[in-house]
C-alpha positions as CSV (number, residue, x, y, z in Angstrom):
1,X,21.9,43.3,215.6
2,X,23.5,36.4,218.6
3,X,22.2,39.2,220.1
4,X,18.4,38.4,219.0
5,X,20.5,36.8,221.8
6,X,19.6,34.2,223.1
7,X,18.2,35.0,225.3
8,X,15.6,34.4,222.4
9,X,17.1,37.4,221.0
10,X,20.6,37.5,222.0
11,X,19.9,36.8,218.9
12,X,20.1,37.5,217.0
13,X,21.0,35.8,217.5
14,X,21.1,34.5,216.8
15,X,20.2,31.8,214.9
16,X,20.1,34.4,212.2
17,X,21.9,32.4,209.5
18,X,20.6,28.9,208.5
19,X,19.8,30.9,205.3
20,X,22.3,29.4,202.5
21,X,20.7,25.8,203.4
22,X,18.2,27.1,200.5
23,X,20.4,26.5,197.9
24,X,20.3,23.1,198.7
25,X,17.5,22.4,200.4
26,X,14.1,23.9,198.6
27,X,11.0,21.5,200.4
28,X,9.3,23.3,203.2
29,X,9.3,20.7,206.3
30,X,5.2,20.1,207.5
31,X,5.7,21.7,210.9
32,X,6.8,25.1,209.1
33,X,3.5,24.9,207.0
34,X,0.4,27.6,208.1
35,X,-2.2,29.5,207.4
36,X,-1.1,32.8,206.3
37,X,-4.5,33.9,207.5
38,X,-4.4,32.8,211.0
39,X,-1.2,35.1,211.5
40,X,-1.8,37.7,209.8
41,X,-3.2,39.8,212.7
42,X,-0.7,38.4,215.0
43,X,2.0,39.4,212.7
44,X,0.7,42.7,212.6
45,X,0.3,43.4,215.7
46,X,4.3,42.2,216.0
47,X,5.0,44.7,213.0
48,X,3.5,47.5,215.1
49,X,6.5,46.6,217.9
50,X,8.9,46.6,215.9
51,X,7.9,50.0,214.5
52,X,8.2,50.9,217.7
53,X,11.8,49.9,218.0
54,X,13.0,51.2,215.1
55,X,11.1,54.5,216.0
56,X,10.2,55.3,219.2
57,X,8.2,58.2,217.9
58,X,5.6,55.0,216.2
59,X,4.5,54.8,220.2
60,X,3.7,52.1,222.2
61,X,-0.3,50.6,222.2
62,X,-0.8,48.3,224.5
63,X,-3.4,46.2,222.5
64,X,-0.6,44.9,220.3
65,X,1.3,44.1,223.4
66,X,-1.5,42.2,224.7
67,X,-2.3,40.3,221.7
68,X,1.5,39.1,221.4
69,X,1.1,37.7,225.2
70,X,-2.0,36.4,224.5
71,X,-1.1,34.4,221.1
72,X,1.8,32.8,223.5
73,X,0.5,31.8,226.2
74,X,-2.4,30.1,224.4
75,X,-2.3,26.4,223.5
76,X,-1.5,25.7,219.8
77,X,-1.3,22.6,217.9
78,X,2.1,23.0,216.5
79,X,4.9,24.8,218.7
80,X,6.6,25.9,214.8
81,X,4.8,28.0,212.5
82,X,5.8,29.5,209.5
83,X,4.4,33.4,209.3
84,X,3.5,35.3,206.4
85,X,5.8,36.7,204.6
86,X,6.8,41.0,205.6
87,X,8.6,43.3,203.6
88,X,9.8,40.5,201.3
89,X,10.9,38.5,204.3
90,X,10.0,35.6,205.5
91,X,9.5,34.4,208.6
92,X,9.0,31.8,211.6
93,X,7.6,31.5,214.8
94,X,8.7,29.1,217.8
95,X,8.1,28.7,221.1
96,X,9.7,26.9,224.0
97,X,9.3,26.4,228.1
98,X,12.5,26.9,229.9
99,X,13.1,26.0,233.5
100,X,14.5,29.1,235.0
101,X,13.2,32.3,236.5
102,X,12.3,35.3,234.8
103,X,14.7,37.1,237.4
104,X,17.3,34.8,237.1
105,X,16.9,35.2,232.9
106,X,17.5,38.5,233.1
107,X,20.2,38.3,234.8
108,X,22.1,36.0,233.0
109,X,21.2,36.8,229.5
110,X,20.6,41.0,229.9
111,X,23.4,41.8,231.9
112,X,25.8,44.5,231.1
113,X,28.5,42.6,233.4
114,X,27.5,38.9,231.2
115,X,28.4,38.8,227.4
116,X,25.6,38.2,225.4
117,X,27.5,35.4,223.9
118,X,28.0,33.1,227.3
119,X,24.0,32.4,226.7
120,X,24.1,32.0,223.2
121,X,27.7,30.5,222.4
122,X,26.3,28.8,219.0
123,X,24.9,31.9,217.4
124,X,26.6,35.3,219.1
125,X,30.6,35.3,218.6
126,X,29.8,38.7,220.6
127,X,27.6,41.3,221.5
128,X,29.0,45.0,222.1
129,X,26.9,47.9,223.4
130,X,27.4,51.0,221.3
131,X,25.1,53.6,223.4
132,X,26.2,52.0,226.8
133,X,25.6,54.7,229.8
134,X,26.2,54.2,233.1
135,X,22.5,54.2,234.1
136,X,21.8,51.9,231.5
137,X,24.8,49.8,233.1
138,X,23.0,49.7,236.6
139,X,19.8,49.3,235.0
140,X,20.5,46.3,233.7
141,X,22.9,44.7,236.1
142,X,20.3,44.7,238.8
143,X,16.9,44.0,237.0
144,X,13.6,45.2,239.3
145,X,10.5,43.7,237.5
146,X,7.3,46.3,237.3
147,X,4.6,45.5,239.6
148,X,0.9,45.6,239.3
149,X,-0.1,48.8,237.9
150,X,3.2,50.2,237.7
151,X,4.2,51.1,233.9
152,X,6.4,49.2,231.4
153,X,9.7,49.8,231.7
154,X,11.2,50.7,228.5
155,X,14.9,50.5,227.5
156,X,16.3,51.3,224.1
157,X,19.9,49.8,223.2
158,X,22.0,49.9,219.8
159,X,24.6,47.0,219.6
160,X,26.9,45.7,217.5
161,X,27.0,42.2,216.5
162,X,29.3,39.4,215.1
163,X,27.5,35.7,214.9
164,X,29.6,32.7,214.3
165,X,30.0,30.5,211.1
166,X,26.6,28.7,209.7
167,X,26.9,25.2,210.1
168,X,26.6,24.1,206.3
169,X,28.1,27.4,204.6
170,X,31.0,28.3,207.0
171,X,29.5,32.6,206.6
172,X,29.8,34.5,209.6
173,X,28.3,38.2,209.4
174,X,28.5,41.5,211.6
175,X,25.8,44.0,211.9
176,X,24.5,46.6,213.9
177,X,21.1,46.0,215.8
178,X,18.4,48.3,217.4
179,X,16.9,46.2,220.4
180,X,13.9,47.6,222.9
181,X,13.0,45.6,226.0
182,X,9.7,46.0,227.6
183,X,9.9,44.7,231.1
184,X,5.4,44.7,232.6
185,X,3.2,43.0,234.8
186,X,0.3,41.5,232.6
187,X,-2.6,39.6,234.1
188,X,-0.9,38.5,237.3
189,X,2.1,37.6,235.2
190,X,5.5,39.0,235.1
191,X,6.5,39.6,231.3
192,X,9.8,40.8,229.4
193,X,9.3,41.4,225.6
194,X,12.4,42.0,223.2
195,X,12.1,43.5,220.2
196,X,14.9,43.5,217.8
197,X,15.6,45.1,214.5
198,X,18.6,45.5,212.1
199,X,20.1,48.8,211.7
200,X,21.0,48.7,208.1
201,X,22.6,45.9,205.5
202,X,24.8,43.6,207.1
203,X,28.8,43.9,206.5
204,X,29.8,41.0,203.7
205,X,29.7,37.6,205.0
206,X,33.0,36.4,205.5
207,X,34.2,32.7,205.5
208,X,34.2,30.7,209.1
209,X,34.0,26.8,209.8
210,X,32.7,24.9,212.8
211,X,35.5,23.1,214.7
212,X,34.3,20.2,215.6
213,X,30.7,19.3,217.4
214,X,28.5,22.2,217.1
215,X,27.6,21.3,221.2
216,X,31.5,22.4,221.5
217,X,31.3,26.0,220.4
218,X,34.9,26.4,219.1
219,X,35.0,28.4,215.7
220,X,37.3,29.7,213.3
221,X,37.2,32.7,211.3
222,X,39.3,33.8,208.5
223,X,38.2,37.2,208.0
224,X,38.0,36.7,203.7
225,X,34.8,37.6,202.5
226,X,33.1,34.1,201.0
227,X,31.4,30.9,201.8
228,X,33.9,28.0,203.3
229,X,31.0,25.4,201.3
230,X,32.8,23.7,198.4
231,X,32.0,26.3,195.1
232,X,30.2,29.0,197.1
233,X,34.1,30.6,197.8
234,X,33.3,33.1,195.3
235,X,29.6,34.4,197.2
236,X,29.8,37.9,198.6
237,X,26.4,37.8,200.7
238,X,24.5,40.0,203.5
239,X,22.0,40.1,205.8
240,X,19.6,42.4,204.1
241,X,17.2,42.7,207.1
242,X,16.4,41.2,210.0
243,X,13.4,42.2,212.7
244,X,12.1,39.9,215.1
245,X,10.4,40.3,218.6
246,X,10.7,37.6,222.0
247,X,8.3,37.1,224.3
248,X,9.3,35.8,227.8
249,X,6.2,34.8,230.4
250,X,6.5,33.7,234.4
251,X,4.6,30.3,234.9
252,X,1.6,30.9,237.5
253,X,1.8,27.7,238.6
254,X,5.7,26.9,238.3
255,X,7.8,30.2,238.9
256,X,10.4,28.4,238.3
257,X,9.8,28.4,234.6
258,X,9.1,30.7,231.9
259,X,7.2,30.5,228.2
260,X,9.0,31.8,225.6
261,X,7.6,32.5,221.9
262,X,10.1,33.8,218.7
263,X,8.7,35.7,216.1
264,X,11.8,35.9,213.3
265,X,11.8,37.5,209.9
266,X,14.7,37.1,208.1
267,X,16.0,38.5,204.2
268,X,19.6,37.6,203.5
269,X,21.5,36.2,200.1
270,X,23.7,38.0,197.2
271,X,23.1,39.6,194.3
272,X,20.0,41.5,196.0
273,X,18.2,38.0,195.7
274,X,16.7,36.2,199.2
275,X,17.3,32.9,199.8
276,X,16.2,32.6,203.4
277,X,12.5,29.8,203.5
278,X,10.3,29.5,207.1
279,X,11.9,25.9,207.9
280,X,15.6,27.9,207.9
281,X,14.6,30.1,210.3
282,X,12.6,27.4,212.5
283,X,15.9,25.3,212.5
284,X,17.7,28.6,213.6
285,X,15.5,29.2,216.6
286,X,15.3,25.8,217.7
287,X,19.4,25.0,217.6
288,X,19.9,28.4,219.6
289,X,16.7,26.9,222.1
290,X,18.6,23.6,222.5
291,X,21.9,25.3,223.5
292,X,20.2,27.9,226.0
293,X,18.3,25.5,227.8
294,X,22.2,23.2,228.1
295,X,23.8,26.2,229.5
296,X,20.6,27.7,231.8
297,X,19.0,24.5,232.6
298,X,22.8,23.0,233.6
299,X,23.3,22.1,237.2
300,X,26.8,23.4,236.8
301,X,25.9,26.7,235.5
302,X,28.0,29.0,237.9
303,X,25.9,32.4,239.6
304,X,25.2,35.2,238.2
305,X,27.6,37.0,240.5
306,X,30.1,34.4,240.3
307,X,30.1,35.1,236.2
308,X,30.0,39.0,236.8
309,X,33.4,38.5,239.3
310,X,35.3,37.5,236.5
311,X,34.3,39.5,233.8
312,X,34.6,42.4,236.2
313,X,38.5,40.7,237.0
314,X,38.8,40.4,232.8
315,X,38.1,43.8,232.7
316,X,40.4,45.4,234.5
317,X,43.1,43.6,233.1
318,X,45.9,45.9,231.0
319,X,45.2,45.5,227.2
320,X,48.5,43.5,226.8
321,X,47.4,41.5,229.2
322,X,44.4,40.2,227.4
323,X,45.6,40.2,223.9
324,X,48.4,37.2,225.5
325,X,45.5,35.7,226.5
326,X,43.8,36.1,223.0
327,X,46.7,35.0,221.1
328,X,47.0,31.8,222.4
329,X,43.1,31.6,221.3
330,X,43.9,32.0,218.4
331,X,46.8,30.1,217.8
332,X,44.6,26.9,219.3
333,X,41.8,27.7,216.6
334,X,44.8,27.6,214.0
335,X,46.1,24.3,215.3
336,X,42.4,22.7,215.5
337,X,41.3,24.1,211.9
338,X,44.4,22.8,210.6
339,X,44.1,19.4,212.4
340,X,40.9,19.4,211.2
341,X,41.8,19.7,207.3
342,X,39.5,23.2,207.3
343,X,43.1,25.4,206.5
344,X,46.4,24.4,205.5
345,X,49.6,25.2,207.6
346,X,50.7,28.2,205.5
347,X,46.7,29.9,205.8
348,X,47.1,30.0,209.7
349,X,48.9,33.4,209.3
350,X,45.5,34.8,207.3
351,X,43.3,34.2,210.0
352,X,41.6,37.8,211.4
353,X,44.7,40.3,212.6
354,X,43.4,41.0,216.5
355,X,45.5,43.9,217.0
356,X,42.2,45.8,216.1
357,X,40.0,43.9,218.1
358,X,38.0,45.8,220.6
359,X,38.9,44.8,224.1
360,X,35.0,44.2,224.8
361,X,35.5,41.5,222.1
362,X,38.2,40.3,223.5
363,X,36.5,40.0,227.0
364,X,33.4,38.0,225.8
365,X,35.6,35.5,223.6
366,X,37.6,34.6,226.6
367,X,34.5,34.1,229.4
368,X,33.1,31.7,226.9
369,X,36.3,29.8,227.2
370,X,35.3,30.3,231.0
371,X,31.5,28.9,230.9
372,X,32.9,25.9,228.7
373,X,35.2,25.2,231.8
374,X,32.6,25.8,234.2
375,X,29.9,23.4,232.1
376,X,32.2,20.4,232.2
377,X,33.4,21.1,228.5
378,X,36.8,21.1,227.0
379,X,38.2,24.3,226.0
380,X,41.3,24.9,223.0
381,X,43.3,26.6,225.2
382,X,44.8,25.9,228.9
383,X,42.3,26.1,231.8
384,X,45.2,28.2,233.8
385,X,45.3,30.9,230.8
386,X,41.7,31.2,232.1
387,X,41.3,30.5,235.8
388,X,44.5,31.7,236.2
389,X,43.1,35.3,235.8
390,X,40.7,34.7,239.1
């Protein structure tokens, strides 16, 4: 349903699973504390949205669009604020500047030809289009923004999504995810609105680690459903629902930079029981904010085309070709979870079988080995298994 993708909502990513922190930590933080009141309409109009994602027949009113705009661009006290609780979820808001162009944002983080996963790398282990056409493909590889007067443009996408291992926990998920973007000119101001909502329960959380610095974005996943954490092996949890909507604004006076503002419910545990609180959520949103901005805000951050050139090159590479590429992935996230003390030797051979893998899969893992080498970071495997291909 990372990639409420970045991308706010890449997303999915996202950011979706800070939720087994609850069993340890139970104390709301002071900047997740609100007024259920003073959201309530807000959150309802937001609720109307997603309606309208998860059926197009609930229509489109442009007064809830306006009051979502509205309620971000106006100056707040607090830029985290926990929202009232919806459908027994609960939920967060945060928002964020980010120095970048709206155009540019689209085309690095809703681009057919970009992986969802090179703009969120922390929450989105990949993003896969399931209803991908090939008008939808052009739409979305070169973005035209409405004008003044013109209508919204509309486009409907179902994905399939795998996020990588929580930080404390080690659970990783897939799911599938209904997401809408609303591309309009609003007020003199150029505005793209993603709306996101999960498809149906999650598949069981499976058991992951973190390799290393969470600012490296090397993972492992073991493919055995449980929690890595010390006595939660035995946990089969899910993603029970997820439904959140991003708002992304041009600066009038800089349009070099955009306003962005995350609404986020989230309902996820075992045993049918939630164990997701506001400040879970907020930390979610705000570690996938802090690793967007590194990789979009990075001097070294290659073009759009440039990025597109070599997932186009990736992509017309025979199968066998990628899998060799792929193994020796894999065989580096064996050695460092090993070296690491996260596996032992004789576990290596349990990790995830890849001869099932979807080549799209495939594809993104490798061009985020690709951006790490671009951005100055160290990948697992050898920089010629990856340049090599270019």
């Amino acid at each position: 349903m990372k990639r409420f993708s970045a991308s706010g909502l890449q997303w999915p990513r996202i950011i979706l699973i800070v939720f087994l922190l609850s069993v340890f930590l139970h104390q709301p933080t002071a900047a997740a504390v609100s007024s259920p009141d003073s959201m309530g309409a807000i959150s309802a109009s937001v609720m109307k949205l997603v309606a309208f994602c998860n059926t197009p027949k609930a229509g489109l009113d442009p007064r809830d669009v306006a009051v979502v705009i509205d309620y971000v661009l106006k100056p707040k006290p607090r830029k985290e604020i926990a929202l009232p609780e919806v459908e027994k979820a609960p939920g967060g808001y945060f928002e964020s500047d980010l120095r970048i162009r709206l155009t540019d944002f689209l085309q690095y983080s809703y681009n057919s030809q970009i992986p969802a996963a090179l703009t969120s790398p922390s929450s989105l282990r990949y993003s896969r289009w399931m209803n991908h056409t090939e008008e939808l493909k052009k739409m979305t590889s070169s973005w035209k923004l409405p004008g003044p007067g013109d209508n919204p443009l509309v486009i409907r996408q179902l994905l399939r999504n795998g996020i990588t291992p929580d930080q404390t926990t080690g659970v990783y998920y897939e799911y599938d995810l209904k997401r809408t973007l609303i591309l309009l000119h609003y007020k003199g101001r150029r505005v793209l609105i993603t709306i996101a909502k999960q498809a149906d329960v999650s598949d069981v959380g499976k058991k992951g680690f973190v390799l290393g610095h969470d600012d490296d974005w090397n993972y492992y996943y073991t493919g055995i459903p449980g929690a890595a954490k010390p006595g939660l092996g035995w946990v089969k949890s899910y993603i029970y629902d997820f439904f959140a909507l991003g708002v992304y604004i041009d600066s009038v006076p800089s349009p070099s930079m955009i306003r962005s503002g995350y609404f986020q419910w989230l309902r996820a545990g075992w045993s049918g029981v939630n164990f997701v609180q506001p400040e879970h959520i907020i930390k979610g949103m705000k570690r996938h904010d802090r690793h967007s901005k590194a990789i979009l805000e990075s001097p070294n951050l290659p073009a759009s085309n440039e990025i597109t050139s070599v997932y186009q090159k990736l992509s017309a590479m025979p199968r066998k070709d990628l899998v060799q590429r792929y193994e020796a992935l894999q065989r580096a996230r064996d050695a460092m979870a090993i070296q690491k003390g996260k596996i032992k030797p004789g576990q290596a051979n349990r990790q995830e079988t890849y001869a099932n893998v979807s080549r799209e899969q495939i594809i993104e893992e490798l061009m985020v080995e690709y951006l790490k080498l671009a951005l100055g970071k160290p990948s697992p495997i050898p920089p010629n298994l990856i340049t090599g291909v270019y």
